[in-house]
FIKOL-705741 format. One record per atom (N, C-alpha, C, CB): residue number from 1; atom name; x, y, z. Coordinates in steps of 0.1 Angstrom, whole numbers. Each point is the difference from the previous one (the first is absolute). Glycine has a CB too. Layout:
> NUM, CA, X, Y, Z
...
***
This chain:
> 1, N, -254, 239, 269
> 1, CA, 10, 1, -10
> 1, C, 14, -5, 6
> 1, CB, -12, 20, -11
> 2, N, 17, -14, 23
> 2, CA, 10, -4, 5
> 2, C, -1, -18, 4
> 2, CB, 4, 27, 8
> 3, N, -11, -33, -7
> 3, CA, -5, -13, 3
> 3, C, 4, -5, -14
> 3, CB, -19, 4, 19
> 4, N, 14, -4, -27
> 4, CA, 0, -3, -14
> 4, C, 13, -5, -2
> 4, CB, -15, 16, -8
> 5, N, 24, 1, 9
> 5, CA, 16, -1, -1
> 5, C, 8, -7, 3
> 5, CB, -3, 14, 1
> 6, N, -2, -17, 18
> 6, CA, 7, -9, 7
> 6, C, -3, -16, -4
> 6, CB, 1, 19, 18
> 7, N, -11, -18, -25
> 7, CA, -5, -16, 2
> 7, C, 10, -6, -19
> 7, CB, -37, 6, 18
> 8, N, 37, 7, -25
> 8, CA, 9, -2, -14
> 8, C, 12, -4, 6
> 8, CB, -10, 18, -18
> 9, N, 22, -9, 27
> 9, CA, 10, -1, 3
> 9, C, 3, -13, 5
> 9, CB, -1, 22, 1
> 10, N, -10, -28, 8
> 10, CA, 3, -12, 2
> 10, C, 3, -10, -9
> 10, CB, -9, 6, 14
> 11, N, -4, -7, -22
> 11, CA, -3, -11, -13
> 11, C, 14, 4, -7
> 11, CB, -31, -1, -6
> 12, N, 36, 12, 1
> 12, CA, 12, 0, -8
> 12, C, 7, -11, -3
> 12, CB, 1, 18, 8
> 13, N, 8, -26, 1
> 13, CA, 8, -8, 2
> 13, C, -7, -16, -7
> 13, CB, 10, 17, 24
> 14, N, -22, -17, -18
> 14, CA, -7, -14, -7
> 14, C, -1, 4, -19
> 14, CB, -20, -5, 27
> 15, N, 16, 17, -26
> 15, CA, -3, 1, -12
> 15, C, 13, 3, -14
> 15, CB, -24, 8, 16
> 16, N, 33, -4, -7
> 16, CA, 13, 1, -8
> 16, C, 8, -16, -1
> 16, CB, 3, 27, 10
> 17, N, -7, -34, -2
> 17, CA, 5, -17, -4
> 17, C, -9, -7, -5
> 17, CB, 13, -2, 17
> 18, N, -26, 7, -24
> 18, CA, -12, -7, -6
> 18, C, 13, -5, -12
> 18, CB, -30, 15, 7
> 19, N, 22, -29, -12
> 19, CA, 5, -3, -14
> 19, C, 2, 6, -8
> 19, CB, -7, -13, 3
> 20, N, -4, 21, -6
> 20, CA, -8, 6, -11
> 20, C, 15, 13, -3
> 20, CB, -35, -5, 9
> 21, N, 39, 10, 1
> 21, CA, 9, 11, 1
> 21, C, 14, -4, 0
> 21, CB, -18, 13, 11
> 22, N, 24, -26, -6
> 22, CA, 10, -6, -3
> 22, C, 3, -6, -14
> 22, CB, -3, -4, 22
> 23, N, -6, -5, -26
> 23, CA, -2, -8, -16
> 23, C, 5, 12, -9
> 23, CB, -24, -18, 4
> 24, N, 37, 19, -10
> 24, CA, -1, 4, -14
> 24, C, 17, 1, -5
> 24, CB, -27, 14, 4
> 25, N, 29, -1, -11
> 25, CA, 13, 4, -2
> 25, C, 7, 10, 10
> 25, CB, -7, -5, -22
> 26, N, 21, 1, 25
> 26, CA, 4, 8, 10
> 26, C, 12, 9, -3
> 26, CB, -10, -17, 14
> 27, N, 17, 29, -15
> 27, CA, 15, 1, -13
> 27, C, 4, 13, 13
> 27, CB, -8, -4, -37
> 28, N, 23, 3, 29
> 28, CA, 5, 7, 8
> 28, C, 9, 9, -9
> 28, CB, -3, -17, 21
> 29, N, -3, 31, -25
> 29, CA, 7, 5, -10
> 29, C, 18, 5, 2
> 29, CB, -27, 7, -4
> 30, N, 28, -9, 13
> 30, CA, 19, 1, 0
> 30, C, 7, -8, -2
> 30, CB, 1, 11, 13
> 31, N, -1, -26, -10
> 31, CA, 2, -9, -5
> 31, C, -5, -5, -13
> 31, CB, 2, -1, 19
> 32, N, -10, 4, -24
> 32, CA, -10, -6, -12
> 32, C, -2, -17, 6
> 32, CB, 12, 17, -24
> 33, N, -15, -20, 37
> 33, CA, -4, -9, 1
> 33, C, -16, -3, -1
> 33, CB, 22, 0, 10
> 34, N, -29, -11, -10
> 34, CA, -15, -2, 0
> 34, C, -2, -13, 6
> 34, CB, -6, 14, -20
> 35, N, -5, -16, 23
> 35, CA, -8, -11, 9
> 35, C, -11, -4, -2
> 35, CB, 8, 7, 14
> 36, N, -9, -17, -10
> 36, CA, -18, -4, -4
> 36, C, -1, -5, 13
> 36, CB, -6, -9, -27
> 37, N, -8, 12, 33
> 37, CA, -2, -9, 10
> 37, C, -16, 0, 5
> 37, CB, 26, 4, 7
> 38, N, -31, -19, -2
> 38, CA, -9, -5, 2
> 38, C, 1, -5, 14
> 38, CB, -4, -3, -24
> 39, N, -9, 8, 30
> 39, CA, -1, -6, 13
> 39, C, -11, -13, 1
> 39, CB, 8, 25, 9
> 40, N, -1, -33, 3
> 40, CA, -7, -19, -1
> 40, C, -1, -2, 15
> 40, CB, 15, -16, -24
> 41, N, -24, 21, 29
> 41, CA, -5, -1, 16
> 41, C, 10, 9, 5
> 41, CB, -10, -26, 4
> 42, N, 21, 19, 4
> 42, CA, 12, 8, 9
> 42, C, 13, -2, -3
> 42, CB, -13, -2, 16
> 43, N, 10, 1, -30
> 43, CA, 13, 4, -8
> 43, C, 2, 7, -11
> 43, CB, 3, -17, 7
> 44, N, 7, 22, -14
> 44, CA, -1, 4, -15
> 44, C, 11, -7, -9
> 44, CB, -11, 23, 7
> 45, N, 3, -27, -18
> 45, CA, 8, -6, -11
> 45, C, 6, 18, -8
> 45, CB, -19, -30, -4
> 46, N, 36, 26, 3
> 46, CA, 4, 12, -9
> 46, C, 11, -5, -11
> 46, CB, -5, 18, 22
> 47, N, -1, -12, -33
> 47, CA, 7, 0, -13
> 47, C, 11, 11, -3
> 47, CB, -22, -11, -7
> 48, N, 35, 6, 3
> 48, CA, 8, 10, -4
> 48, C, 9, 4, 11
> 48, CB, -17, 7, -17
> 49, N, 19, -8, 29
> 49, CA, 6, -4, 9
> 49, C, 15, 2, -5
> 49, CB, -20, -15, 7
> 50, N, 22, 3, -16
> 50, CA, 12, -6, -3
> 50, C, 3, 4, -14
> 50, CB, -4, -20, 16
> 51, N, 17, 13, -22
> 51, CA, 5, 10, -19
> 51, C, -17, -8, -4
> 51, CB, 41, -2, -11
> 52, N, -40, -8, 11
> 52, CA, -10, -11, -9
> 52, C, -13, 6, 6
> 52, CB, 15, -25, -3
> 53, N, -26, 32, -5
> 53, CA, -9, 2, 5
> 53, C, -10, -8, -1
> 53, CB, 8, 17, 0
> 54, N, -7, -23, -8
> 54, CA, -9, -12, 5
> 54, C, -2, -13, 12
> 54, CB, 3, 8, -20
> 55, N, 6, -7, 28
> 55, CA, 3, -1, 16
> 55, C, -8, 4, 8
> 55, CB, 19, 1, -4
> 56, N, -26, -12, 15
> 56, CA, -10, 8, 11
> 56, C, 11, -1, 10
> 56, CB, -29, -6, -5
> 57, N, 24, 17, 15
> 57, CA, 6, 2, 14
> 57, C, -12, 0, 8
> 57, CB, 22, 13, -5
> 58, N, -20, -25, 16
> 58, CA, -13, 3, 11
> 58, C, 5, 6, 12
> 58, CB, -14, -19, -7
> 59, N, 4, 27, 12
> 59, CA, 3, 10, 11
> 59, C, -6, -5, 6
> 59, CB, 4, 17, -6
> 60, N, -5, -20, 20
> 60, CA, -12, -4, 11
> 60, C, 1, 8, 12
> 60, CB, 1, -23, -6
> 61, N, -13, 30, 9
> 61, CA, -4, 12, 11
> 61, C, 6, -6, 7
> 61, CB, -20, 11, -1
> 62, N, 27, 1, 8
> 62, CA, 9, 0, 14
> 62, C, -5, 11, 11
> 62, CB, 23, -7, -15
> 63, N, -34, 13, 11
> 63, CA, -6, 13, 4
> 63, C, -12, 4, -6
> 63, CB, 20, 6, 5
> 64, N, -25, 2, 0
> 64, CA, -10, 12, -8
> 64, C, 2, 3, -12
> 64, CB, -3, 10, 17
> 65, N, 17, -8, -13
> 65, CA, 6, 9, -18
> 65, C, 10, -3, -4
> 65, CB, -5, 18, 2
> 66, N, 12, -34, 4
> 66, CA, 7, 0, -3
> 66, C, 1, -20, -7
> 66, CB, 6, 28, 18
> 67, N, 3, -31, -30
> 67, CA, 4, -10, -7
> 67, C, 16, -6, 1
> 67, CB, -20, 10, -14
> 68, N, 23, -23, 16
> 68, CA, 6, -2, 1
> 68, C, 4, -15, -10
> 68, CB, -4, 19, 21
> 69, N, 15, -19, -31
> 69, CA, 3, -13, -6
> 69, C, 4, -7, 5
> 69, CB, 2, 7, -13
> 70, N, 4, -19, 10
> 70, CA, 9, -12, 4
> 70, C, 15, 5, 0
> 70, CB, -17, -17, -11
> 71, N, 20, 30, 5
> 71, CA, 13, -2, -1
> 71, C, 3, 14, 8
> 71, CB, 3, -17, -24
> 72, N, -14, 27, 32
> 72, CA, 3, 4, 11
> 72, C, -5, 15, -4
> 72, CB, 22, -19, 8
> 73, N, -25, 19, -21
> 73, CA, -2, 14, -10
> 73, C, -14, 6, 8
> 73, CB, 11, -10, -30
> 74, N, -11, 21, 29
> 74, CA, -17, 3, 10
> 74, C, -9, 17, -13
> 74, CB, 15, -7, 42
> 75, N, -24, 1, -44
> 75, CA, -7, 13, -3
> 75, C, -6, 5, 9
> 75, CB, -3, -5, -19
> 76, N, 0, 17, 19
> 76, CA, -7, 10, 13
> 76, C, -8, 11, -6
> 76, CB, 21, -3, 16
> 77, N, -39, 3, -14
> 77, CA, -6, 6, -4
> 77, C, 5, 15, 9
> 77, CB, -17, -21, -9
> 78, N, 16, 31, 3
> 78, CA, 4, 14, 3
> 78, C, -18, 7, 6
> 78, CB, 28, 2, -23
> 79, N, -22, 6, 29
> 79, CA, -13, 9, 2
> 79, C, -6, 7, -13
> 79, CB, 9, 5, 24
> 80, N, 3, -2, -28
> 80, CA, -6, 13, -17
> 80, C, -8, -11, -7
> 80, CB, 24, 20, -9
> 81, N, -19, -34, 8
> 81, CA, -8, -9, -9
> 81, C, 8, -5, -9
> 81, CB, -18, 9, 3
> 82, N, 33, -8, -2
> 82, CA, 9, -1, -10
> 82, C, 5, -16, 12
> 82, CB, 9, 33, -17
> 83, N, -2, -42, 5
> 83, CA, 10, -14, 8
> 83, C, 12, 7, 2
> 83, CB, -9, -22, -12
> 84, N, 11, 13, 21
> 84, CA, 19, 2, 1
> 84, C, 7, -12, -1
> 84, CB, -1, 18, 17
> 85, N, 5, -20, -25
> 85, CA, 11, -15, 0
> 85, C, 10, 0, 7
> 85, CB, -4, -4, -20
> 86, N, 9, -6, 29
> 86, CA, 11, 1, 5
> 86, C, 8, -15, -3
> 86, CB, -11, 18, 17
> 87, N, 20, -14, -23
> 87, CA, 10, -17, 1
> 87, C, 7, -1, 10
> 87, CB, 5, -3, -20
> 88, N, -5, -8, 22
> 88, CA, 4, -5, 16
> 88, C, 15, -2, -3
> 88, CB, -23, -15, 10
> 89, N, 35, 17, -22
> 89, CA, 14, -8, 3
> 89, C, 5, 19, 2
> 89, CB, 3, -32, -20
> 90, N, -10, 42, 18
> 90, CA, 10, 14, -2
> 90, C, -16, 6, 9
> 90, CB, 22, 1, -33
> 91, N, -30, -5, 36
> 91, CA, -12, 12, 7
> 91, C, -3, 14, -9
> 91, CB, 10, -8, 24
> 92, N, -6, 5, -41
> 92, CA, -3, 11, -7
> 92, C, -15, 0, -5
> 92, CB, 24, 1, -7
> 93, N, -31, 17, 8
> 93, CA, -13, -1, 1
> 93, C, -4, 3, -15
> 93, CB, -3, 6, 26
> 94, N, -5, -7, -31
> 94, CA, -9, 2, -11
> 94, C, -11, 2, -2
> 94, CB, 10, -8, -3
> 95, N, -15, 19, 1
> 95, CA, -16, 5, 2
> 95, C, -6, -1, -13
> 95, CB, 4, 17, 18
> 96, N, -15, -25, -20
> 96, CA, -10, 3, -9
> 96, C, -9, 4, 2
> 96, CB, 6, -12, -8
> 97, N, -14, 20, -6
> 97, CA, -17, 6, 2
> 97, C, -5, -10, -10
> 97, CB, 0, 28, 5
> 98, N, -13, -27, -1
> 98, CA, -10, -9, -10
> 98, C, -3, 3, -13
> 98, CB, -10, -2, 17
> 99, N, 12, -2, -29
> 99, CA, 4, 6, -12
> 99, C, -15, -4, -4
> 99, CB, 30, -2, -5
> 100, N, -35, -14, 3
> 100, CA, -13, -2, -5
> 100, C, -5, -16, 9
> 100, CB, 5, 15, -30
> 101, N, -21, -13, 29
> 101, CA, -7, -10, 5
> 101, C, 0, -14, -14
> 101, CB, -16, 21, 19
> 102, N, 17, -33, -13
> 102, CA, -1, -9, -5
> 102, C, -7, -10, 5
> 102, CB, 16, 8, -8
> 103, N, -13, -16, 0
> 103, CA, -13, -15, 4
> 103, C, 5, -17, -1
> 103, CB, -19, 18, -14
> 104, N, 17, -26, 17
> 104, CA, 4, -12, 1
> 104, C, -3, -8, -15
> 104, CB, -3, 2, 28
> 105, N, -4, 4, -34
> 105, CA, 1, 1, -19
> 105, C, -15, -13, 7
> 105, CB, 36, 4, -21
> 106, N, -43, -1, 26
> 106, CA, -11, -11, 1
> 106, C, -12, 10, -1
> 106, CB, 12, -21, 17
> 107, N, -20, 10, -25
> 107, CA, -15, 1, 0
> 107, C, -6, -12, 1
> 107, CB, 0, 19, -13
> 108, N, -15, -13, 15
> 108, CA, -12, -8, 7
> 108, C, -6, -12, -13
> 108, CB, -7, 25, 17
> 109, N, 3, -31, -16
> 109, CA, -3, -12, -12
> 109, C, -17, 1, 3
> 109, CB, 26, -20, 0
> 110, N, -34, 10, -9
> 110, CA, -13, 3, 1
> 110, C, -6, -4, 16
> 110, CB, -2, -4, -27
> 111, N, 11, -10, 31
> 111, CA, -3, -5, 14
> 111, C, 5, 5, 12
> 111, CB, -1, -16, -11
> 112, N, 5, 30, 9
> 112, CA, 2, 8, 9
> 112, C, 16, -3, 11
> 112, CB, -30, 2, -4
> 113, N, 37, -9, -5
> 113, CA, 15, -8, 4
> 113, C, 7, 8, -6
> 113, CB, -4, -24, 3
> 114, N, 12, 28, 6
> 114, CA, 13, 6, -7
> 114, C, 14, -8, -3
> 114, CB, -10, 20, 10
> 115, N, 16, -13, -26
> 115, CA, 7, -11, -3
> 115, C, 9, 13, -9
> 115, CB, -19, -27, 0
> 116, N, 31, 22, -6
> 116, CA, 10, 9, -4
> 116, C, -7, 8, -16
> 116, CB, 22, -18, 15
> 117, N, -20, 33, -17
> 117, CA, -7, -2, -9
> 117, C, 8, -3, -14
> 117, CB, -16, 14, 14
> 118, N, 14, -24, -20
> 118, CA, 5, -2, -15
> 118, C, 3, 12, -7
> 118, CB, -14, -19, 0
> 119, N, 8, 26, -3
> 119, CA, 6, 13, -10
> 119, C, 11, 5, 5
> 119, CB, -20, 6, -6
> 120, N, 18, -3, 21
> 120, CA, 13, 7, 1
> 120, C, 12, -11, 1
> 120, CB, -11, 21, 11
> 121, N, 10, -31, -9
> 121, CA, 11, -10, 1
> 121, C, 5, -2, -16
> 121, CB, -11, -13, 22
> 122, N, 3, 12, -32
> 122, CA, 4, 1, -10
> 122, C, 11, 9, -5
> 122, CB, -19, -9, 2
> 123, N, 11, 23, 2
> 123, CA, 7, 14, -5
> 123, C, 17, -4, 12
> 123, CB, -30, 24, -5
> 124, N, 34, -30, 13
> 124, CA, 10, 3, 7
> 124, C, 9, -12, -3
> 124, CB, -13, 14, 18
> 125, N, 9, -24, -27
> 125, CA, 9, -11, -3
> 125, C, -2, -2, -18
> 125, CB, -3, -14, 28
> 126, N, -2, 28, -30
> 126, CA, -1, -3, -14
> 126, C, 16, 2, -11
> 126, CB, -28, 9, 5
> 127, N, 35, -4, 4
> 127, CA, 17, 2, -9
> 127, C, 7, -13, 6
> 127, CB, 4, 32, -1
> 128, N, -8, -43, 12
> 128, CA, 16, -10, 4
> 128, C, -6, -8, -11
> 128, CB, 11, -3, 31
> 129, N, 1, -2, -38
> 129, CA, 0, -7, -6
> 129, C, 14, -3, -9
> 129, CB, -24, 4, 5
> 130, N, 22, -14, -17
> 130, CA, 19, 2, -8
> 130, C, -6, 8, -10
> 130, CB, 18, -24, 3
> 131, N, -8, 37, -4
> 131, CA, 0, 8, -13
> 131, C, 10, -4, -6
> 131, CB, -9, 19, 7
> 132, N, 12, -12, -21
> 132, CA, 8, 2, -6
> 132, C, 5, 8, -11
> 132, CB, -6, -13, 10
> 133, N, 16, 19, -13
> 133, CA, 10, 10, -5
> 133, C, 4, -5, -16
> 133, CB, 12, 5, 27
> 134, N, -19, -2, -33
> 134, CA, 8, -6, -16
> 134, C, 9, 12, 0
> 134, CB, -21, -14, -17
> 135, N, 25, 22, 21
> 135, CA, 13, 7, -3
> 135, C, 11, -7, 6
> 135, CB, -11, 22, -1
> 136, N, 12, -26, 14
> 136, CA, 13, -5, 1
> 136, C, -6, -13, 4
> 136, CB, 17, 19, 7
> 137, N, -27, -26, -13
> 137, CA, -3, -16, -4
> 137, C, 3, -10, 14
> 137, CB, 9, 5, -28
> 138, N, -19, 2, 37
> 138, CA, 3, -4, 18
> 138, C, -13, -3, 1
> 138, CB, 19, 17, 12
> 139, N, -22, -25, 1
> 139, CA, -10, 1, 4
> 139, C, 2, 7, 16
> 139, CB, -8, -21, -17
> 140, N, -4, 26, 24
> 140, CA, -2, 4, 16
> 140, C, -13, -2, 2
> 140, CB, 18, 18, 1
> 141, N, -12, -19, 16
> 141, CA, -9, -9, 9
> 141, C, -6, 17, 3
> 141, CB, 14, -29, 11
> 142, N, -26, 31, -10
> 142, CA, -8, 7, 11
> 142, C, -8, -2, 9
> 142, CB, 2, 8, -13
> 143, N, 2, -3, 29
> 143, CA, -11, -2, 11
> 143, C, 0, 10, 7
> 143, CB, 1, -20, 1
> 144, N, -19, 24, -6
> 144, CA, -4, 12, 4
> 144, C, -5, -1, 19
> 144, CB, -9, 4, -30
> 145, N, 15, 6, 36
> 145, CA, -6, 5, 13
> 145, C, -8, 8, 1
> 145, CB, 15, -4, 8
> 146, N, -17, 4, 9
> 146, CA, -14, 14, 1
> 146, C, 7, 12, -2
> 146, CB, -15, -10, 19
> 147, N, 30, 17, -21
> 147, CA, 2, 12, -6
> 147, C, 8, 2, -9
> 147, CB, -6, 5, 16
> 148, N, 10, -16, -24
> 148, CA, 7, -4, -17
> 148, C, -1, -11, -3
> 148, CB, 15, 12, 0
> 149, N, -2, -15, -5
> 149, CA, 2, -14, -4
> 149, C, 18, -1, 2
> 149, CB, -24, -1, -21
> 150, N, 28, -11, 17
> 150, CA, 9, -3, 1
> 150, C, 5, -5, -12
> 150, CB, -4, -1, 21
> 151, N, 16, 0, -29
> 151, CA, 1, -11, -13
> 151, C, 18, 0, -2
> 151, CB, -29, 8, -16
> 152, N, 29, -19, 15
> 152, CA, 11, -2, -3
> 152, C, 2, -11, -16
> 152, CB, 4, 8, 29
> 153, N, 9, -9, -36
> 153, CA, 2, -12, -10
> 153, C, -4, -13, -2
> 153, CB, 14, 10, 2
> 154, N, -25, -20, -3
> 154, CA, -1, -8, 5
> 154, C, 12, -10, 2
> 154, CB, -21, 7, -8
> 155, N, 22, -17, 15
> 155, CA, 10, -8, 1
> 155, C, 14, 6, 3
> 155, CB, -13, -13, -14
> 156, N, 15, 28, 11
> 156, CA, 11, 4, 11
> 156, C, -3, 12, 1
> 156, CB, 18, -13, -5
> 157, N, -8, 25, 15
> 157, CA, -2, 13, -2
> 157, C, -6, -1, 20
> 157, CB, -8, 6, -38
> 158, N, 12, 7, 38
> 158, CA, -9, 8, 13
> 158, C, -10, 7, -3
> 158, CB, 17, 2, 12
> 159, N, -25, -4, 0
> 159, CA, -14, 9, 0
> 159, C, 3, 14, 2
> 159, CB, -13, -18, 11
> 160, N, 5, 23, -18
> 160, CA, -1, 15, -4
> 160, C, -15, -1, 4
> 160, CB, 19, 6, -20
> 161, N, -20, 5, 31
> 161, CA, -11, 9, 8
> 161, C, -5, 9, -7
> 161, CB, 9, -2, 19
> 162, N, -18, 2, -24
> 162, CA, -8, 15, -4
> 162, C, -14, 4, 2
> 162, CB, 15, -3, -16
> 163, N, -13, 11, 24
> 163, CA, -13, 6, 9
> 163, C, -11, 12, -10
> 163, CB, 19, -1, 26
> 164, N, -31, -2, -23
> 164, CA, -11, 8, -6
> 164, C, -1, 9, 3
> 164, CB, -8, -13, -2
> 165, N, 11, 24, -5
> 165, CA, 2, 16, -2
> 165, C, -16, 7, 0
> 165, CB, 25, -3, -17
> 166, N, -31, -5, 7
> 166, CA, -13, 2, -1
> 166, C, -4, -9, -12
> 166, CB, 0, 23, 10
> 167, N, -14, -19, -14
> 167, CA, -4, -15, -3
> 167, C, 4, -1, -16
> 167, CB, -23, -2, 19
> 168, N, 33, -13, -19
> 168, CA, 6, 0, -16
> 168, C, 15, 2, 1
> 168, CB, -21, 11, -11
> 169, N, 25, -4, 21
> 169, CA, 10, 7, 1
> 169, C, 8, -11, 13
> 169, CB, -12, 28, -10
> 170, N, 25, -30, 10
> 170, CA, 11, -3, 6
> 170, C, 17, 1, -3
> 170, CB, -21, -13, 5
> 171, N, 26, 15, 10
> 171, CA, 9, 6, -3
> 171, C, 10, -6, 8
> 171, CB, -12, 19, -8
> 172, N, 25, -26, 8
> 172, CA, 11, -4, 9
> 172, C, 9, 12, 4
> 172, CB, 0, -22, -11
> 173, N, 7, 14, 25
> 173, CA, 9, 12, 8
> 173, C, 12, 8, -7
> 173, CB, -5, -15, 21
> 174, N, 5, 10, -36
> 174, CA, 10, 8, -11
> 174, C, -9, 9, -4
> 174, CB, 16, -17, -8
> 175, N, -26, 14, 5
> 175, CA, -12, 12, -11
> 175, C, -1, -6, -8
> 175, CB, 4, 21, 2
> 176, N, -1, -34, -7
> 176, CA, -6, -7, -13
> 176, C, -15, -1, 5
> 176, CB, 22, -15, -9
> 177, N, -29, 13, -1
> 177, CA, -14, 0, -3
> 177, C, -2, -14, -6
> 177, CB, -2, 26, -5
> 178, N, -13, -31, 5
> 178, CA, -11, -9, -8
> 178, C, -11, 10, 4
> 178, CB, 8, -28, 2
> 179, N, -14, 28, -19
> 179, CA, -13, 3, -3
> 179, C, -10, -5, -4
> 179, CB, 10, 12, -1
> 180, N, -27, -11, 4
> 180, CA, -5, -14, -4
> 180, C, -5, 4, -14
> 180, CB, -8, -11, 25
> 181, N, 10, 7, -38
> 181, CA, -7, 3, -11
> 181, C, -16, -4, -4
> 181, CB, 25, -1, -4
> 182, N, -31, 10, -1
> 182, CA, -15, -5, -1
> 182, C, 1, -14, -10
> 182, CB, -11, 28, 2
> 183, N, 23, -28, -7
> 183, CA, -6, -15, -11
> 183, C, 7, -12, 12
> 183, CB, 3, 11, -35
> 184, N, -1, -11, 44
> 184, CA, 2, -11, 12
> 184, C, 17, -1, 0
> 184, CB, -25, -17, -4
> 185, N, 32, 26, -5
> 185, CA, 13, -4, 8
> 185, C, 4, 10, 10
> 185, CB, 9, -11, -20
> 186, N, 10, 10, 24
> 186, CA, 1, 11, 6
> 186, C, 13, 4, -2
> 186, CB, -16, -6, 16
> 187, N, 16, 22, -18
> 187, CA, 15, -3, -6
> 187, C, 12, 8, 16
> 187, CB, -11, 5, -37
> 188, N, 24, -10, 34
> 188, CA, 7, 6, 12
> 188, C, 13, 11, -11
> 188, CB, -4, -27, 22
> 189, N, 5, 35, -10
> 189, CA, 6, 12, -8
> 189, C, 12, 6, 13
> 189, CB, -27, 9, -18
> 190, N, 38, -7, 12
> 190, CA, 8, 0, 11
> 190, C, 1, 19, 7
> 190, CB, 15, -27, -14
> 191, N, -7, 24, 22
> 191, CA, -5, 12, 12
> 191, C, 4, 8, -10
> 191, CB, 3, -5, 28
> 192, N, 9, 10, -36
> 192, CA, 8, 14, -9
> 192, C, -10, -3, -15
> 192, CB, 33, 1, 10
> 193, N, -47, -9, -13
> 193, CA, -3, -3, -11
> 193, C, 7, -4, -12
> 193, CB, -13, 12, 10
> 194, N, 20, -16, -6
> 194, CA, 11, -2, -14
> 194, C, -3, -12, -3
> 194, CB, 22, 13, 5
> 195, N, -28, -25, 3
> 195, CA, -5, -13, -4
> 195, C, -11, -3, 2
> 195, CB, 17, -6, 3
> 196, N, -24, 1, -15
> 196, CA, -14, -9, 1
> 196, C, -2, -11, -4
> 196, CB, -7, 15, -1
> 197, N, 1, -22, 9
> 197, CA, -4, -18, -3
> 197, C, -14, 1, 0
> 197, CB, 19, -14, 12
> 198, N, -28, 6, -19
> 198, CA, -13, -5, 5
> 198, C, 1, -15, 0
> 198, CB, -14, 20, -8
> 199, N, 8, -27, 15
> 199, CA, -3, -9, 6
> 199, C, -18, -7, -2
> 199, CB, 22, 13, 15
> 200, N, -21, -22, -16
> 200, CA, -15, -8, -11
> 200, C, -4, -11, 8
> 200, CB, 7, 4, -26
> 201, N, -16, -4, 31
> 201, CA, -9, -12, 10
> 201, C, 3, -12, -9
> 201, CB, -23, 15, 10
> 202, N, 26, -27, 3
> 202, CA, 1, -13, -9
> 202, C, -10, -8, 10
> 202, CB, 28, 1, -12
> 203, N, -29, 2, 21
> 203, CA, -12, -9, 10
> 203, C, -5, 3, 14
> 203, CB, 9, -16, -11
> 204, N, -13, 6, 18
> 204, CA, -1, 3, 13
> 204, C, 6, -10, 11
> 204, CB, -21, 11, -8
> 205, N, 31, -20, 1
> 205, CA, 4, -11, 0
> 205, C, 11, 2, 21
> 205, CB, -2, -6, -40
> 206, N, 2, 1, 45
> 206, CA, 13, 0, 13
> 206, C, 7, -12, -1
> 206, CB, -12, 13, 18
> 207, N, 18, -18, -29
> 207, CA, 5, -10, 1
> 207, C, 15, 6, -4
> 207, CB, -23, -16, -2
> 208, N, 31, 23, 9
> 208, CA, 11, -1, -4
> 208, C, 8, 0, 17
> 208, CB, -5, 13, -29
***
């Protein structure tokens, strides 16, 4: 039994940097920050990083447990099993736990080749496109990321960030809302509810 023990305590360390236990969602409830991350041999691709979450950051092993970017930032696997983020311009730390397991959205085909899987690509680029507002007689550009979308006026206007709350649901750093309606639009409702717009699919078009 004690053999057993000692022979687990060792493996620990291998088995806490397996993919399988890295790959997924990573959050850090005092911040309300979150992460995605995927490991690619001796590195890890990480999402959300940055405001724009749709942005990758690569990390490349500098250690056992330890990642380091291009711009000096280092994650550090912890003993409990939680990350620690460190940015390299202030050395401020940030701890995340593992919130959920994810996947590289691939499946297997009949020839046994893996390839991206269509459905879910669908479901994740099914809102960019140009909408439009017959209330205030506008069009907008949408482009959806891996944890919202973005949209702004077509042809002018700033991008407005709004992150996925849950599914249907998004929300900007004021508390305005978009919701996805079952007949395909989506309507936006402002943070005090006092304003509502819906908004009506016009294509899938990127040509603006």
């Amino acid at each position: 039994m004690l053999r057993l023990v000692i022979i687990t305590a060792l493996l620990a360390p291998q088995l806490l940097l397996g993919s399988q236990y890295l790959d997924g969602i990573w959050v850090n409830d005092r911040y309300k920050k979150k992460i995605e991350v995927f490991v690619e041999g001796d590195r890890l691709e990480v999402y959300g990083v940055r405001s724009n979450r749709g942005h990758k950051s690569v990390f490349w092993r500098i250690s056992k447990r330890k990642f380091e970017d291009n711009r000096g930032n280092r994650i550090k696997i912890e003993d409990d099993g939680c990350l620690e983020f460190r940015y390299f311009h202030s050395w401020r730390k940030v701890r995340f736990r593992k919130a959920m397991n994810t996947s590289r959205y691939y499946q297997s085909d009949r020839q046994g080749e893996c390839r991206p899987d269509s459905r879910n690509a669908t479901l994740r680029n099914s809102i960019s496109g140009v909408w439009y507002s017959p209330k205030t007689d506008r069009e907008l550009v949408v482009e959806e990321e891996r944890y919202g979308f973005r949209i702004r006026f077509k042809r002018d206007g700033d991008w407005r960030y709004f992150e996925r709350i849950r599914s249907g649901l998004y929300r900007d750093n004021k508390g305005n809302t978009y919701r996805l309606n079952q007949d395909g639009t989506m309507t936006w409702e402002s943070y005090d509810r006092d304003r509502i717009v819906t908004i009506h699919r016009k294509g899938h078009s990127r040509d603006w």
